[in-house]
Phi, psi and omega in degrees: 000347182278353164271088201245011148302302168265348157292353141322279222299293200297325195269005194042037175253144174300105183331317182322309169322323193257155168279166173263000166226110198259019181243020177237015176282135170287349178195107194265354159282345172306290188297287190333290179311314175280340163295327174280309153343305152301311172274348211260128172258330216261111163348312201262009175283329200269327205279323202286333185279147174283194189189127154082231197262007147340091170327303168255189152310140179301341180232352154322336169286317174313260187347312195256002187279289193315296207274003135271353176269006202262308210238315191294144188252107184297325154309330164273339179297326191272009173265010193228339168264086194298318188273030160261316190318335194268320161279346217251313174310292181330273189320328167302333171282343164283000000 
């Protein structure tokens, strides 16, 4: 959620929807669920919610799979996000 223009773009929910520090949620799959819950129109918006005792959805991994392997930007994620900018630094350093 911290790209969180395309991830709008890619999930067809309004960016308005999402938070914009989405590293200051106690629980950003929550955030995620209830935005869609609310927002969500789209068949694979319904796939993507658990149902009975699931956590997720039948189709929330696939989904969030496609858009890091498509869309997501690790660098635009890390301007909104400090602790990713703080793992994306670790790692430059091995």
């Amino acid at each position: 959620m911290a790209d969180r223009e395309e991830w709008a773009k890619y999930i067809q929910i309004p960016k308005a929807s999402f938070v914009v520090a989405p590293d200051s949620l106690l629980d950003p799959k929550q955030h995620l669920f209830s935005v869609i819950g609310r927002k969500g129109r789209k068949s694979f918006h319904k796939e993507m919610l658990p149902r009975g005792t699931a956590h997720v959805g039948p189709r929330y991994n696939e989904i969030i799979c496609e858009f890091v392997a498509e869309k997501w930007s690790p660098q635009r994620a890390a301007e909104r996000s400090p602790s990713l900018l703080r793992a994306i630094n670790a790692l430059k350093k091995l």
